[in-house]
N, C-alpha and C positions, 0 to 999 in steps of 0.2 A: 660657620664653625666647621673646622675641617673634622671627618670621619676617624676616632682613633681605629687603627689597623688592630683586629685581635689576633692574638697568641696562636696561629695555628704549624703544626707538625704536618709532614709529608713522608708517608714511607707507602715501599711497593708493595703494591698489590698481593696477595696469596689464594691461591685457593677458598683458604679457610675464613677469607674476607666477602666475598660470595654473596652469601645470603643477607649481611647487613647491610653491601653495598645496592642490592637489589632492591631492598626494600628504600635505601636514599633515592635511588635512581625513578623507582617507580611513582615515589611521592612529587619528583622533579617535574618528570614525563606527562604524569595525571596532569599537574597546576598548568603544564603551560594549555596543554589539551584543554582542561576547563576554558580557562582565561582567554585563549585565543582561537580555538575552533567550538566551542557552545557542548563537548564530548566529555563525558563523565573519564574516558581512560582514553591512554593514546600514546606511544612512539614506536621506536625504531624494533623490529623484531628480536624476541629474546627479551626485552627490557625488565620484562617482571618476572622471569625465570631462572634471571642466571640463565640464561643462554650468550645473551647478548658480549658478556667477559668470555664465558668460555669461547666465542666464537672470534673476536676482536682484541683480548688480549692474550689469552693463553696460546692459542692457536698459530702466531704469527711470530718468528725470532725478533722481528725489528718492534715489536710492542714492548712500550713499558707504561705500567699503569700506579699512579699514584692513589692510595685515598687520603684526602682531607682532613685531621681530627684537630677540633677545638673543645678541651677541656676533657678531654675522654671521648667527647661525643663525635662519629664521623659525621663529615659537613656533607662531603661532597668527594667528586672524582676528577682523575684527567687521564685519559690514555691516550697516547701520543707515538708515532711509529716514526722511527729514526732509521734512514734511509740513505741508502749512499750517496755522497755526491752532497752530502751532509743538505737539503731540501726537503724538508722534516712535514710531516701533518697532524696537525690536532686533531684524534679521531673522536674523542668525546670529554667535554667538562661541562659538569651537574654541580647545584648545589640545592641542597635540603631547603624547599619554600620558607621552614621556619627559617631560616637564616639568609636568607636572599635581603637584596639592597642594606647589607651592611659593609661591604668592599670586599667580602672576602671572594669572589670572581675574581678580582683585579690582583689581589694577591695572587691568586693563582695561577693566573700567566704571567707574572713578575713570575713564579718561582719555575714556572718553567723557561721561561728566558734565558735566565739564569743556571738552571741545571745544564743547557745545552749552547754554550756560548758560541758554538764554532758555527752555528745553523745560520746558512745563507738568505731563508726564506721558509716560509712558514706558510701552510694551505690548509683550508678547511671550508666544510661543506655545510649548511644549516636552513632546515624550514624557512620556505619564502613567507609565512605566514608568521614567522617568529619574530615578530618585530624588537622587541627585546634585547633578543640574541643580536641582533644587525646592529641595534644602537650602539651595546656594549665592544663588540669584535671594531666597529669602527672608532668609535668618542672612546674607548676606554683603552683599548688593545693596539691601535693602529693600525688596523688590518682593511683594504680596498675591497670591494667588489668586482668581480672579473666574470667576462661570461665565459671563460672555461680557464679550464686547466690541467695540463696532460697527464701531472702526477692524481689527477682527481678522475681521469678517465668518463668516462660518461656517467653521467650525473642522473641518480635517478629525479623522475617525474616531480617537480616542485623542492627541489632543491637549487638552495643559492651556491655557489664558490667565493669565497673571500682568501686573499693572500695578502702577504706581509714579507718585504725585502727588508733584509736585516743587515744585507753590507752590500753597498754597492759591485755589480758586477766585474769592474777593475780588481778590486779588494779584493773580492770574492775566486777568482781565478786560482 
């Protein structure tokens, strides 16, 4: 029986989004840490401050960050930096443990797909430990494993690269 898709809304990010979104992110961050490193807390610097936005989306012209809300309640996030030469990268999507393995990931790069239909190709970076994350960016997203990539620049320490061609380079020109 197939997954009914739920009702969710997308709008940008604010400031004043902040502190809810911190608290999704951190709830995100913890479960994978528990789950797959044996670590009570765990990711990317900033995560449970509000640092992390202020530094990765507010910070940069080409960031634009969505939050997730199903029913009132925020699910989840994606900030995404759109880059000349239209070669775009997923810089982060989270979503609330309560709400994981119900589709709404996959919705969520359907709605980015779609926000940005000109995008020749699409990069992103994620925990080699994250197995998960690999399954989904591959079986669910379409997205390859590459061991580098230029617009990814040197990759820190235990970090994967995954990319996604979105129109062939003919087309693409």
């Amino acid at each position: 029986m197939a997954k009914q898709e739920l009702e969710l809304s997308f709008e940008e990010i604010t400031e004043a989004d902040v502190p809810e979104l911190t608290a999704v992110m951190t709830r995100a961050f913890d479960d994978d840490a528990q789950k797959h490193l044996g670590q009570e807390r765990g990711g990317p610097e900033g995560y449970d401050n509000g640092d992390f936005f202020r530094k990765w989306l507010f910070h940069y012209k080409e960031s634009v960050g969505y939050k997730v809300v199903h029913k009132g309640d925020v699910v989840g996030a994606i900030i995404v930096w759109i880059l000349p030469g239209d070669r775009n990268i997923l810089g982060t999507m989270f979503v609330d443990p309560a709400y994981q393995d119900r589709g709404i990931g996959t919705q969520m790069w359907q709605f980015v797909e779609k926000a940005y239909p000109e995008t020749k190709s699409w990069r992103l970076a994620t925990p080699n430990w994250a197995k998960k994350n690999h399954y989904f960016y591959e079986s669910k997203c379409g997205f390859h494993r590459v061991d580098s990539d230029p617009l990814l620049q040197e990759l820190e320490e235990g970090l994967l690269a995954y990319r996604k061609e979105m129109k062939p380079e003919d087309e693409a020109a």
